[in-house]
Each structure stands twice: as C-alpha cells, then as structure tokens.
DSSP file (Angstrom, degrees, kcal/mol; ACC not computed):
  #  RESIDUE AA STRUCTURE BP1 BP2  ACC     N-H-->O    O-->H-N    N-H-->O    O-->H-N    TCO  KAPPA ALPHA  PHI   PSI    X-CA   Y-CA   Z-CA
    1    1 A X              0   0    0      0, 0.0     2,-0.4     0, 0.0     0, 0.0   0.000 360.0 360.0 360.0 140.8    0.0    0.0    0.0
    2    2 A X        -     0   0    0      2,-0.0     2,-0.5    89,-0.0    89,-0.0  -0.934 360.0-127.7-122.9 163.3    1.4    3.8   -0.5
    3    3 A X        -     0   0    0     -2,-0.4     2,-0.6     2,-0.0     0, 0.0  -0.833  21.0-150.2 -71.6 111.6    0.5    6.5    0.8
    4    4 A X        -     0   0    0     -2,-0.5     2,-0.8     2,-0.0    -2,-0.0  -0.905   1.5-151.3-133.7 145.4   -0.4    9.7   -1.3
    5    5 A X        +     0   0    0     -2,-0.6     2,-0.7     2,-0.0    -1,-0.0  -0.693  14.6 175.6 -75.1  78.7    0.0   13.2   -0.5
    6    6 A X        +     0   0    0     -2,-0.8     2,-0.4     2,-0.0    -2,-0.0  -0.681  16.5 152.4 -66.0 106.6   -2.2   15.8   -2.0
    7    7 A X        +     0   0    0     -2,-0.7     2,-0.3     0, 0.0    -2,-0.0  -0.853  11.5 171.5-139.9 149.7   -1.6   19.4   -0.7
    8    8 A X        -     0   0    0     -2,-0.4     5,-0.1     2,-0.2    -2,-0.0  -0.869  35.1-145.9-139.2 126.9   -2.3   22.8   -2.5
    9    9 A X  S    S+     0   0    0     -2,-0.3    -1,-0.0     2,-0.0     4,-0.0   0.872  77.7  95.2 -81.6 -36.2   -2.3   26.2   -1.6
   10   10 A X        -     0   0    0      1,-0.1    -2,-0.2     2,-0.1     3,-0.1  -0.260  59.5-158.3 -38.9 134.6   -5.2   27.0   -3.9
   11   11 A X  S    S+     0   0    0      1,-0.2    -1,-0.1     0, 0.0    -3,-0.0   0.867  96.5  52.5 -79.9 -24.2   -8.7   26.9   -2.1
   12   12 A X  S    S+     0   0    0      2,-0.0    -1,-0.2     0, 0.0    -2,-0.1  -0.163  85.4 177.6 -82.6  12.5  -10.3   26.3   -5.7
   13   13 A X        -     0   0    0      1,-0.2     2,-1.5    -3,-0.1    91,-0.1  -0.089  40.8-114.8 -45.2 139.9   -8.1   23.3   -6.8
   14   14 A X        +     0   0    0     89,-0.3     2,-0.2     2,-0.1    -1,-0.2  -0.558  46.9 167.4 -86.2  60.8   -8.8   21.8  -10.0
   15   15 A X        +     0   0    0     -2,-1.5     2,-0.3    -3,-0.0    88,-0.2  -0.593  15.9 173.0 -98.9 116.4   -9.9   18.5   -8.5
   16   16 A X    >>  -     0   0    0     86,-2.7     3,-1.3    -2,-0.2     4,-0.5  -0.727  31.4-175.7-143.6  94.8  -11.6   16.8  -11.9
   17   17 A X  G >4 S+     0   0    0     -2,-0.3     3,-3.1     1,-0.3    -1,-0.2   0.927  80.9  70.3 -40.8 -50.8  -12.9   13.5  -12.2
   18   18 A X  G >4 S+     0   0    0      1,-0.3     3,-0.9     2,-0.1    -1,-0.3   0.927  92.1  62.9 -41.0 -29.7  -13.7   13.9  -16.1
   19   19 A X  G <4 S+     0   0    0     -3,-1.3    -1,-0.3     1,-0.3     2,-0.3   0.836 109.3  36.7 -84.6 -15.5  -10.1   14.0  -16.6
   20   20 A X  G << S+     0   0    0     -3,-3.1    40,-0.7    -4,-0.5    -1,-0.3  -0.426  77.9 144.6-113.9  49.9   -9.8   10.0  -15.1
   21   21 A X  E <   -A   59   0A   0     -3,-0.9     2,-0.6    -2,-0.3    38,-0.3  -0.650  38.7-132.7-100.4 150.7  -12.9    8.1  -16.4
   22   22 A X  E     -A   58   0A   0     36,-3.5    36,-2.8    -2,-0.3    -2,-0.0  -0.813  31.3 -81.0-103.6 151.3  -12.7    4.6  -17.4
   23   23 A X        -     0   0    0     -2,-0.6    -1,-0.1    34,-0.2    34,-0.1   0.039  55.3-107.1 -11.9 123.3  -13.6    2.8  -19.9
   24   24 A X        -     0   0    0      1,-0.1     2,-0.2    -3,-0.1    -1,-0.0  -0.493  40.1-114.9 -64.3 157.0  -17.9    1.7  -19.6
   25   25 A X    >>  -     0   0    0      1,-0.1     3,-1.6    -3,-0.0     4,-1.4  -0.502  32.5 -95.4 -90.3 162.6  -18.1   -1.8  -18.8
   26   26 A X  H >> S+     0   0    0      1,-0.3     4,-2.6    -2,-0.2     3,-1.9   0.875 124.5  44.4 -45.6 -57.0  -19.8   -4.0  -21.7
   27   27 A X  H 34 S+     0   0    0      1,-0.3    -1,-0.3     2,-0.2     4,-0.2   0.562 107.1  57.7 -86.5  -5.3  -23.4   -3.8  -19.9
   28   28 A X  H <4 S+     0   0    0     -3,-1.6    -1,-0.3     2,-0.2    -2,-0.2   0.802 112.4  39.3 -83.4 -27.7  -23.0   -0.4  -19.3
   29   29 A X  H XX S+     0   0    0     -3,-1.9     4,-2.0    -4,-1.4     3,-1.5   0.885 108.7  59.5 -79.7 -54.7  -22.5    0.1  -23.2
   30   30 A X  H 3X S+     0   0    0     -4,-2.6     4,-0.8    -5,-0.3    -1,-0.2   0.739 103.8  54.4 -36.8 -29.5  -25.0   -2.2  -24.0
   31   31 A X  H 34 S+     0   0    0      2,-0.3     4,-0.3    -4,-0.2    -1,-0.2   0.512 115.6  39.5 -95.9 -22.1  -27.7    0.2  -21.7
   32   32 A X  H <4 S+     0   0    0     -3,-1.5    -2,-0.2    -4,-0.2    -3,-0.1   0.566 110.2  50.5-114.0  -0.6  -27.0    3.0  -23.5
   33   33 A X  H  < S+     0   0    0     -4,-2.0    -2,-0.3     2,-0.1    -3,-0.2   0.866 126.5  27.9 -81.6 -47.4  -26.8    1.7  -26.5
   34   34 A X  S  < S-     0   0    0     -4,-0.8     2,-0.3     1,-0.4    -3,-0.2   0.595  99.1-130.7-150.8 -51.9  -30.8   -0.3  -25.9
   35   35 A X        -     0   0    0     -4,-0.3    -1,-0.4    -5,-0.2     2,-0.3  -0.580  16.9-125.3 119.2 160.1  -32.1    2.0  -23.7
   36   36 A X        -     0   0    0     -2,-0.3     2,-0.9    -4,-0.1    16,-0.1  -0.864  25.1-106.0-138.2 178.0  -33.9    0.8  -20.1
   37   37 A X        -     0   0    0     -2,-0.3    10,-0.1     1,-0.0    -2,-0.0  -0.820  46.3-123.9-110.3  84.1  -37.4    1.5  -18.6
   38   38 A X        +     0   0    0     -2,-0.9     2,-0.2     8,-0.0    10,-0.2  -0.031  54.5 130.9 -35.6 145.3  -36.4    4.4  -15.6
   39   39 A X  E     -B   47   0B   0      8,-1.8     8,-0.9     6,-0.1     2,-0.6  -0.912  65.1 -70.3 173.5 165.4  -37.7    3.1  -12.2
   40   40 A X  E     -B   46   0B   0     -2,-0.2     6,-0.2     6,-0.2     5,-0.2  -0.547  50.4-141.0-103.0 154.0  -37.2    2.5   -8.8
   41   41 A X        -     0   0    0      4,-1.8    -3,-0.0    -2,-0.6     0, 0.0  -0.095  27.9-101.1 -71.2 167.3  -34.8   -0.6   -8.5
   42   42 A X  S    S+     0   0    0      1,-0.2    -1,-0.1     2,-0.1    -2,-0.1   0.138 120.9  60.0 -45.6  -7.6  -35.3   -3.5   -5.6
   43   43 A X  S    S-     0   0    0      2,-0.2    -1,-0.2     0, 0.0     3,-0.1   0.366 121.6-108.6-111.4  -0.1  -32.5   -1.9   -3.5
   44   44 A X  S    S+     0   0    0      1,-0.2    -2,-0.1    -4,-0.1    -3,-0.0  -0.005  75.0 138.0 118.9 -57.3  -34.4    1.3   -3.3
   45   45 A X        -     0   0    0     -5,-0.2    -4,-1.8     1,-0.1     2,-1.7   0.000  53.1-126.7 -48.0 123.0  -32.1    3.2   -5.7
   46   46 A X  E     -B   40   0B   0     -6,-0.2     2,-0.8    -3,-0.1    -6,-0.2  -0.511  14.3-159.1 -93.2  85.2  -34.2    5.4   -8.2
   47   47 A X  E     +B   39   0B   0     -2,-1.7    -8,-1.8    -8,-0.9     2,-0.1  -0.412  21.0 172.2 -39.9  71.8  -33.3    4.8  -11.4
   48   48 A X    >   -     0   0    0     -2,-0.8     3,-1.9   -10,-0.2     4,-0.1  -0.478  51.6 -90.7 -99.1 162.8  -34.5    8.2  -13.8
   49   49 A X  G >  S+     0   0    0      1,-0.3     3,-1.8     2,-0.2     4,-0.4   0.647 113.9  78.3 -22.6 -33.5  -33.8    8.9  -17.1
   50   50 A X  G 3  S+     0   0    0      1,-0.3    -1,-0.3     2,-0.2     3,-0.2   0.487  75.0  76.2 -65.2   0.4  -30.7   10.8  -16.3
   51   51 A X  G <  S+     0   0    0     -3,-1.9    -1,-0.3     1,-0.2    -2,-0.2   0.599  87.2  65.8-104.4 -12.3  -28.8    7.6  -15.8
   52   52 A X    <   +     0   0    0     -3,-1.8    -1,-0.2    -4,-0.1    -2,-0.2   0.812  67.0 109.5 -55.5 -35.2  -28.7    7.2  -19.7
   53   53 A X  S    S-     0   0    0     -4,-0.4     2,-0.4    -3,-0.2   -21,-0.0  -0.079  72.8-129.4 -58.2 131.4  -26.6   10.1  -20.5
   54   54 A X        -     0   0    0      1,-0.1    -1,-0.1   -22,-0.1    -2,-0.1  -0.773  20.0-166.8 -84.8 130.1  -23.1    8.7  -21.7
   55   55 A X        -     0   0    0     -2,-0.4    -1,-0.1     2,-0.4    -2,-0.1   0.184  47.5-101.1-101.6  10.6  -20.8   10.6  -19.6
   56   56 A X  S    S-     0   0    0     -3,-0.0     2,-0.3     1,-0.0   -35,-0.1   0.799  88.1 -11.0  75.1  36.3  -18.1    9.5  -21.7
   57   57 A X  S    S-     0   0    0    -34,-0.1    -2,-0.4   -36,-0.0     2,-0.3  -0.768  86.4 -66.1 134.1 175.1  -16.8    6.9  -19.5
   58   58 A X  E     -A   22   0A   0    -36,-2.8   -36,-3.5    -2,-0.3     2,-0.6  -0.792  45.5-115.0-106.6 132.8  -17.1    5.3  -15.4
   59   59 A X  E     -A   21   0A   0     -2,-0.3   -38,-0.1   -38,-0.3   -41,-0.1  -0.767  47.2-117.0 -38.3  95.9  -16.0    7.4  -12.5
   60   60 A X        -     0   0    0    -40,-0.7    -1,-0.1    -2,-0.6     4,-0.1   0.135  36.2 -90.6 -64.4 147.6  -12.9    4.9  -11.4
   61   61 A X        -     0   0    0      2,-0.2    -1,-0.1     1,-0.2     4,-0.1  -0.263  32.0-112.0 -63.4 140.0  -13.2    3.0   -7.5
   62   62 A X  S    S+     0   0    0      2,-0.0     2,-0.7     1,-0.0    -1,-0.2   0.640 102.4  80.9 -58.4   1.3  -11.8    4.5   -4.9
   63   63 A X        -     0   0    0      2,-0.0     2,-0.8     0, 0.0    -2,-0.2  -0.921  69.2-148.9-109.4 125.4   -9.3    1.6   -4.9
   64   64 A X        -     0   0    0     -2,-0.7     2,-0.8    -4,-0.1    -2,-0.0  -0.746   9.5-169.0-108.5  96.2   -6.2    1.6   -7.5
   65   65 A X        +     0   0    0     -2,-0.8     2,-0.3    -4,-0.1    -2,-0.0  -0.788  19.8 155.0-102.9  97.7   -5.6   -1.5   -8.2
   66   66 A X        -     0   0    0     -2,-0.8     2,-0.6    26,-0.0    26,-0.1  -0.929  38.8-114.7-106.2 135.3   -1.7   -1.7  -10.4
   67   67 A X        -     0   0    0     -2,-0.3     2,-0.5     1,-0.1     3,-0.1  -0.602  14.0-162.5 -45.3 105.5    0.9   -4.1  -11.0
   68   68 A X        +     0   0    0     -2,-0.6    -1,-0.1     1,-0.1    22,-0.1  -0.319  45.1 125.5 -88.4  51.6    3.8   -3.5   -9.7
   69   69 A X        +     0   0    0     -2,-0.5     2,-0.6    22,-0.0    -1,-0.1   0.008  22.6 154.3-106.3  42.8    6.0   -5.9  -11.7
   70   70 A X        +     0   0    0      1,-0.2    20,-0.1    -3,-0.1    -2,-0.0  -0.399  14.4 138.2 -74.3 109.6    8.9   -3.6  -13.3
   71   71 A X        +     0   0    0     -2,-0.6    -1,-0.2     5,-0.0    -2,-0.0   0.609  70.0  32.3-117.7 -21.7   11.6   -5.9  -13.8
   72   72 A X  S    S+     0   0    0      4,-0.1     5,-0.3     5,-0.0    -2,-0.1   0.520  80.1 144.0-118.2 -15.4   13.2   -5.0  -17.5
   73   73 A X     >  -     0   0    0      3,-0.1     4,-3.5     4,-0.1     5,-0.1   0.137  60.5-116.9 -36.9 139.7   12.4   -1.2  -17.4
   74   74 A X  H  > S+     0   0    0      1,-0.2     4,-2.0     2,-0.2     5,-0.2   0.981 122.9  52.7 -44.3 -69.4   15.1    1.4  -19.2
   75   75 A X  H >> S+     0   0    0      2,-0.2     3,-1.8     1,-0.2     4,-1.3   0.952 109.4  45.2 -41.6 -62.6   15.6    2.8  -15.9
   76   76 A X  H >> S+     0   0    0      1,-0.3     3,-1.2     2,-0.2     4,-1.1   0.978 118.9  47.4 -53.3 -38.3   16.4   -1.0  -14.2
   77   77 A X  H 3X S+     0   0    0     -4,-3.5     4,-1.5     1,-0.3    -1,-0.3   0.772 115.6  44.0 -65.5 -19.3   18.8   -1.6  -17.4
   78   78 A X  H <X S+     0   0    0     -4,-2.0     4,-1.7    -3,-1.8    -1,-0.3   0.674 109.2  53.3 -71.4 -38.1   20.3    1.7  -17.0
   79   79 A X  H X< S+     0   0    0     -4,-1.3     3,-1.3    -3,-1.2    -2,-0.2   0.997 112.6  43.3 -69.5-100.6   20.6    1.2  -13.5
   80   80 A X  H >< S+     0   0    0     -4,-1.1     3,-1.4     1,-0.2    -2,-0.2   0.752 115.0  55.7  -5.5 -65.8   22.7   -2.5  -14.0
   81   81 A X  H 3< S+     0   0    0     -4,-1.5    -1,-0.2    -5,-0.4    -2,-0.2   0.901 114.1  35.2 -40.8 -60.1   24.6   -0.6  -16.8
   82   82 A X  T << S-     0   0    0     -4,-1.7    -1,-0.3    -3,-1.3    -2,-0.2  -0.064 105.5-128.3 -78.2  24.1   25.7    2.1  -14.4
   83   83 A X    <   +     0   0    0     -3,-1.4     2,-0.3     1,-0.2    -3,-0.2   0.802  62.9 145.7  -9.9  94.1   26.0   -0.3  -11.6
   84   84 A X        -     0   0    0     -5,-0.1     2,-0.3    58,-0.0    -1,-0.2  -0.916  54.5-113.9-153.2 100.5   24.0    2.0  -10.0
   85   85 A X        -     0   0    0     -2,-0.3    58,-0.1    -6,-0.1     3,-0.1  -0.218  27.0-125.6 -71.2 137.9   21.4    0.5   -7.3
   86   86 A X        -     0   0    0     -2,-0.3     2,-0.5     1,-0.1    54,-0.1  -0.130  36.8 -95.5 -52.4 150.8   17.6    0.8   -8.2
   87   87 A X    >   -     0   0    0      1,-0.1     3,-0.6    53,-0.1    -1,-0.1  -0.661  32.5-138.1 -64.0 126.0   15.6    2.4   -5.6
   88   88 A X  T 3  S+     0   0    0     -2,-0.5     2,-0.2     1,-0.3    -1,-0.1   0.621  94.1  46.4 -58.4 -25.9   14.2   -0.3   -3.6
   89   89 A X  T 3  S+     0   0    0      2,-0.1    -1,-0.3     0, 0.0     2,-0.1  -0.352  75.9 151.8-131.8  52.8   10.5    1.0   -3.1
   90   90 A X    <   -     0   0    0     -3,-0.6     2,-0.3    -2,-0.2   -20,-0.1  -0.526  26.4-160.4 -94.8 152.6    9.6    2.2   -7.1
   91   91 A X        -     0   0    0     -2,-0.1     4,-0.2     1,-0.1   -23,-0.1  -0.919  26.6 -72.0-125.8 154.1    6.0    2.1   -7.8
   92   92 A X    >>  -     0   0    0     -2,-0.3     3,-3.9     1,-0.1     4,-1.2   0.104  34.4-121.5 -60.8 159.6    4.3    2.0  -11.3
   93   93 A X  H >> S+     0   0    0      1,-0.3     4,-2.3     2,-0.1     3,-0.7   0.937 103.1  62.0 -62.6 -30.6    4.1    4.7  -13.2
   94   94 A X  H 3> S+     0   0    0      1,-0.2     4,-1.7     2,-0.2    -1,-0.3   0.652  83.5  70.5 -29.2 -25.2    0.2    4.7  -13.3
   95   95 A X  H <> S+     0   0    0     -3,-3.9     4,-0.9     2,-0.2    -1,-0.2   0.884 109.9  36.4-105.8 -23.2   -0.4    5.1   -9.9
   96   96 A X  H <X S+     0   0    0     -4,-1.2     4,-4.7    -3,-0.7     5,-0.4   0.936 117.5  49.8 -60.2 -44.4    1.2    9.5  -10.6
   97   97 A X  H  X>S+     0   0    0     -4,-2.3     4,-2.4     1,-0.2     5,-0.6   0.967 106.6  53.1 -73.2 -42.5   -0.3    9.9  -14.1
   98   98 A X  H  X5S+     0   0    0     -4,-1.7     4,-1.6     1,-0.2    -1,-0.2   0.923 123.5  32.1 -80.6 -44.2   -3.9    8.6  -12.2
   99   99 A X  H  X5S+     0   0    0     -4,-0.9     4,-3.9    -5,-0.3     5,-0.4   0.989 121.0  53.7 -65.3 -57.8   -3.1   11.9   -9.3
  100  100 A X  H  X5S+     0   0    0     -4,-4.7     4,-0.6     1,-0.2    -2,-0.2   0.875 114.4  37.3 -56.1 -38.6   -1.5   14.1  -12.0
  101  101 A X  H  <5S+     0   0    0     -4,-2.4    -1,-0.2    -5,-0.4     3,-0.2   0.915 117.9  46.5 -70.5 -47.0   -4.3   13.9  -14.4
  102  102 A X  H  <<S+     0   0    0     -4,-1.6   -86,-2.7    -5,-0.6    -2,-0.2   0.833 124.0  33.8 -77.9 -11.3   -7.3   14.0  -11.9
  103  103 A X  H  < S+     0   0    0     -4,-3.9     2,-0.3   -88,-0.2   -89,-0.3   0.507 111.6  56.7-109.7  14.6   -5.7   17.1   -9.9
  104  104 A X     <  -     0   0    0     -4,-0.6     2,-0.1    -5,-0.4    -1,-0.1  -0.954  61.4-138.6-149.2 161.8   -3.9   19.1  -12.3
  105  105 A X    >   -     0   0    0     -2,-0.3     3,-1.5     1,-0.2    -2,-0.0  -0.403  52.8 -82.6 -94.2 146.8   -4.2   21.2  -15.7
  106  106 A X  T 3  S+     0   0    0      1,-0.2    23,-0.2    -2,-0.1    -1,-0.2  -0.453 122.3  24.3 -68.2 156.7   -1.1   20.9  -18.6
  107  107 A X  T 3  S+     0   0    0     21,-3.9     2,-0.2     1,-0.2    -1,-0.2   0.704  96.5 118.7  58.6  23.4    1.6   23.3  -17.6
  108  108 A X    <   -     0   0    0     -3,-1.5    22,-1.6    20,-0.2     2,-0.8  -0.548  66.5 -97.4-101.2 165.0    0.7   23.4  -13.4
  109  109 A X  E     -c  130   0C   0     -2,-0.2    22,-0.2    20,-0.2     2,-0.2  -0.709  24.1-153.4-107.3 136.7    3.2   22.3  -11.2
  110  110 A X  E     -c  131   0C   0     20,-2.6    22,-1.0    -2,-0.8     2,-0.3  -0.863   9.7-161.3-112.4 143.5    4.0   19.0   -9.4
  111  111 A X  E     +c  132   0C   0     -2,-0.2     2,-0.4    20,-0.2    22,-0.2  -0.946   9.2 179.5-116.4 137.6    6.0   19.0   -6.0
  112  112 A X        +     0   0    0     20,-1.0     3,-0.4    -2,-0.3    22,-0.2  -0.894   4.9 179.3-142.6 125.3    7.5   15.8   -5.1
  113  113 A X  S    S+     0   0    0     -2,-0.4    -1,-0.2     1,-0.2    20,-0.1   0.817  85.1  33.8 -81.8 -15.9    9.4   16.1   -1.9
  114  114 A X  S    S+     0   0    0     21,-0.1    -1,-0.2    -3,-0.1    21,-0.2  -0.097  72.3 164.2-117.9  26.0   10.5   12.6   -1.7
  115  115 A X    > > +     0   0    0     19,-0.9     3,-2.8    -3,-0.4     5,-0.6   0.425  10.3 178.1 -40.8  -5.7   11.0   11.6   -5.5
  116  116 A X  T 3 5S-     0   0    0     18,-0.3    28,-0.2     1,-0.2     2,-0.1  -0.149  82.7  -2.4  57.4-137.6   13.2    8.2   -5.1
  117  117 A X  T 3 5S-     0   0    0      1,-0.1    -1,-0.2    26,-0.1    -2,-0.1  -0.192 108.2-108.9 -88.2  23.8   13.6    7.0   -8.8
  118  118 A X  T X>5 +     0   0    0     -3,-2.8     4,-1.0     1,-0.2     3,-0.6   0.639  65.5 147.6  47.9  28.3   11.5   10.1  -10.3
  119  119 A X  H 3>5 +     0   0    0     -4,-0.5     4,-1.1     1,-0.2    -1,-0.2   0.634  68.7  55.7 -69.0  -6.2    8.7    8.4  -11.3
  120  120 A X  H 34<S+     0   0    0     -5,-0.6     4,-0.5     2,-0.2    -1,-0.2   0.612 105.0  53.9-100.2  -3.8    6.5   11.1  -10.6
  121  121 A X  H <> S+     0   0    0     -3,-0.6     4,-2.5    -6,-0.2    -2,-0.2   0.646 111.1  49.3 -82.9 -22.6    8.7   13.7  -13.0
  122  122 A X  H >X>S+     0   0    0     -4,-1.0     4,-3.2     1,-0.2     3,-0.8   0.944 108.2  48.8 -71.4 -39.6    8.3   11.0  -16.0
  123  123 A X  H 3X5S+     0   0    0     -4,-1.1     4,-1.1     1,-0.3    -1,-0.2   0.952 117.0  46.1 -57.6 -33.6    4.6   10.8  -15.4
  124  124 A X  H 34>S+     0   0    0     -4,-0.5     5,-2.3     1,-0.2    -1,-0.3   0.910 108.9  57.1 -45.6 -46.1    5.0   14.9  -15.5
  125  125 A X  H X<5S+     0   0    0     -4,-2.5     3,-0.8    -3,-0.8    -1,-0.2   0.804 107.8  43.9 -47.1 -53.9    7.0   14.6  -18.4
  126  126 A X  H 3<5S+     0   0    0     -4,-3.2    -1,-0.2     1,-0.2    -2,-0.2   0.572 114.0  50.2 -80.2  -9.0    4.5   12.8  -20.3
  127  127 A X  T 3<<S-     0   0    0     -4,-1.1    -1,-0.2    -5,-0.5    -2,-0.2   0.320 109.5-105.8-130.2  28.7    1.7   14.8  -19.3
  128  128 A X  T < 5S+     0   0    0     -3,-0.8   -21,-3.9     1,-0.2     2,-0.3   0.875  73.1 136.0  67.6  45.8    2.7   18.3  -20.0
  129  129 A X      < -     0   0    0     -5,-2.3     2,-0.2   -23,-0.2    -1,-0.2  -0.946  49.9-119.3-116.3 149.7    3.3   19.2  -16.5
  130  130 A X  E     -c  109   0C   0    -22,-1.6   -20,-2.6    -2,-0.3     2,-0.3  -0.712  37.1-151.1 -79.7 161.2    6.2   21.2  -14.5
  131  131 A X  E     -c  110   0C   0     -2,-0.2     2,-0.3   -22,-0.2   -20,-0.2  -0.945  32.8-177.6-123.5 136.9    8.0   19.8  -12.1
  132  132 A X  E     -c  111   0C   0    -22,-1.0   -20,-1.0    -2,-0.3     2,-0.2  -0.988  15.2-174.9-132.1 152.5    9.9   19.7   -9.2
  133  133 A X        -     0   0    0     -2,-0.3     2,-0.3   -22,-0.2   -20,-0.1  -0.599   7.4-166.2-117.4-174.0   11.8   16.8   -7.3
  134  134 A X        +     0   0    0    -22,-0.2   -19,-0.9    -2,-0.2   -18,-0.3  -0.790  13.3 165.9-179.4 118.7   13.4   16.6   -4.5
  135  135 A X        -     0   0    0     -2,-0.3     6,-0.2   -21,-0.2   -21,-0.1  -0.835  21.6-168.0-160.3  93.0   16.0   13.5   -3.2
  136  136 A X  S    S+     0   0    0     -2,-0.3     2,-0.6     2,-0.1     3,-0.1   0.834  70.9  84.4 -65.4 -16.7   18.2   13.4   -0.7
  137  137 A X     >  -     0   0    0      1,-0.2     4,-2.4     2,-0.0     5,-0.1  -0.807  62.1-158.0 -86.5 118.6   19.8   10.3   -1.9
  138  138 A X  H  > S+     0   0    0     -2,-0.6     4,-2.1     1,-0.2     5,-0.2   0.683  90.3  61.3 -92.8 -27.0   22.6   11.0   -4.6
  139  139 A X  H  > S+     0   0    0      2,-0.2     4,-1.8     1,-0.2    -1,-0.2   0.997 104.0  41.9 -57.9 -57.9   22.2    7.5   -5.7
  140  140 A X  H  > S+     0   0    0      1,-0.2     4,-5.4     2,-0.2    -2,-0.2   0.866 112.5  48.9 -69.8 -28.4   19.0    7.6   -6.6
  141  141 A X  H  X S+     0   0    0     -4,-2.4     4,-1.0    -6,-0.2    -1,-0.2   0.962 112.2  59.4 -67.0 -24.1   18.9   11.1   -8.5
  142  142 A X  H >X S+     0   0    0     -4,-2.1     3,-2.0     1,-0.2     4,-0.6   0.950 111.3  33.6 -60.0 -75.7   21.8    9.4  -10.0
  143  143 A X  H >< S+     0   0    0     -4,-1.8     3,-0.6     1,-0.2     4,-0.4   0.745 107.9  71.2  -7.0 -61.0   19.6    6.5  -11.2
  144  144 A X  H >X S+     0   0    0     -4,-5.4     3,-2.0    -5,-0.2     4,-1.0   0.805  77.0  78.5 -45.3 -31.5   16.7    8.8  -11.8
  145  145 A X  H X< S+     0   0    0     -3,-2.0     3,-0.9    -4,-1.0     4,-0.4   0.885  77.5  72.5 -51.3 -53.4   18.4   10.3  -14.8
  146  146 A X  G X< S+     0   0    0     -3,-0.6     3,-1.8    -4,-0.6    -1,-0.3   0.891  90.2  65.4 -32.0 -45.2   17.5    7.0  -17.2
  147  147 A X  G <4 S+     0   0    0     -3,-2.0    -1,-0.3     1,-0.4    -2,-0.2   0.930 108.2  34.6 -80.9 -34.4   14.0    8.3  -17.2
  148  148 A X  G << S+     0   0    0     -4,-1.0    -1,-0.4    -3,-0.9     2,-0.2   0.489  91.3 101.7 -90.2  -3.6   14.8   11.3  -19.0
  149  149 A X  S <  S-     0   0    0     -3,-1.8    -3,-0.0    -4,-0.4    -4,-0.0  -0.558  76.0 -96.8-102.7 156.5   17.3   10.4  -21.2
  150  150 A X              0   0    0     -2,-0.2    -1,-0.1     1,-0.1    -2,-0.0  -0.217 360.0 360.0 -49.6 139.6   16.7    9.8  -25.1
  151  151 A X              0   0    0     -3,-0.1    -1,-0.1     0, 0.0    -2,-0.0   0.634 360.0 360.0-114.0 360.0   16.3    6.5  -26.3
C-alpha cells in the first residue's frame, strides 16, 4: 500500500474526475446503446432517465488497483549498466499519471518532496506538467536520470 500526498495552496483546486474516467463496462454500453425503462430498482435506488446520459466513461473505484512488476524497465537496465542500485520501493508509473491527471491542468506544477527514482517527473514529463523533485539520496537522482534520457 502507498501513501499519497495531496496538498495545494489553492482553495479552488482543480480537482476533476472527467479527466480520469474509465472505460464503460460492456453492460454499461449495452444500456446505452438499448435503452432501459427508468424506475425504482429493488434496492431502493431510483433509477431516472438521467442515468442514460453517456458521460463519456465510469468514475474509477476509490481503490487503485496496479501491478507493480517492473523488472526490465530502461531505468532498471540503466541502473545494471551504471552499476548504480535501483531504488528499492519504485512504484508504477500509473499510480502519478492517475493523481497528476485528476488534480492538475497541462503546464501546473508537481512537487515531489520525496522523488526516489522520479517516477513522478516521468509521469509529468508525459503529461505536460512542471515539475519539481526533491532526493536526498545522490544514488538515486543518480539512477533517476534514465527516465529522462533519449532513447
């Protein structure tokens, strides 16, 4: 499990769900695609018309479920190359772009005081954000550097 840290100096932060939607599931497509009869459901719940509109995609669970199996990654081979040890505690790159997207605008800024192996400047990288990191460990900015370099 990680921990993540939101905090903003804005009181208006640009906290956006649109920006993270998943994919509808098949029956969900299927329902708007066919149509259903509004009404209220067996559970209670009260179905209206309004539950048709395609919102262009599913509001995602509060639970982030990723793989964390990076074994072959440019960074590890870079790492090996430069006998330079990996940071022990890296997490996939998903689990920033999922934060970066749903709290922030292109061209806003990301702080990350604790940036390890800078996975949360690629995810920036790739999603038009600025950045700052911040790593007390000389190994690991050393190491971080793969992410950024040309391939």
């Amino acid at each position: 499990m990680n921990n993540v840290w939101w905090l903003v100096l804005d009181p208006f932060a640009d906290a956006d769900n649109k920006r993270i939607l998943k994919p509808y599931s098949d029956s969900m497509i299927h329902l708007l695609k066919n149509g259903y009869k509004p009404n209220v459901r067996p559970s209670g719940h009260d179905i209206s018309d309004k539950f048709q509109k395609d919102n262009g995609g599913a509001i995602p669970p509060n639970l982030l479920e990723l793989a964390n199996t990076e074994s072959n990654s440019y960074y590890i081979k870079q790492c090996k190359e430069n006998n330079i040890k990996p940071h022990p505690a890296r997490f996939p790159i998903e689990l920033p772009e999922f934060f970066i997207k749903y709290l922030t605008n292109e061209n806003e800024m990301v702080i990350d005081p604790f940036a390890g192996s800078n996975v949360t400047g690629e995810a920036c990288e790739r999603l038009n954000r600025r950045w700052i990191g911040i790593e007390l460990n000389y190994e690991y900015i050393a190491g971080s550097k793969a992410r950024f370099e040309t391939r």
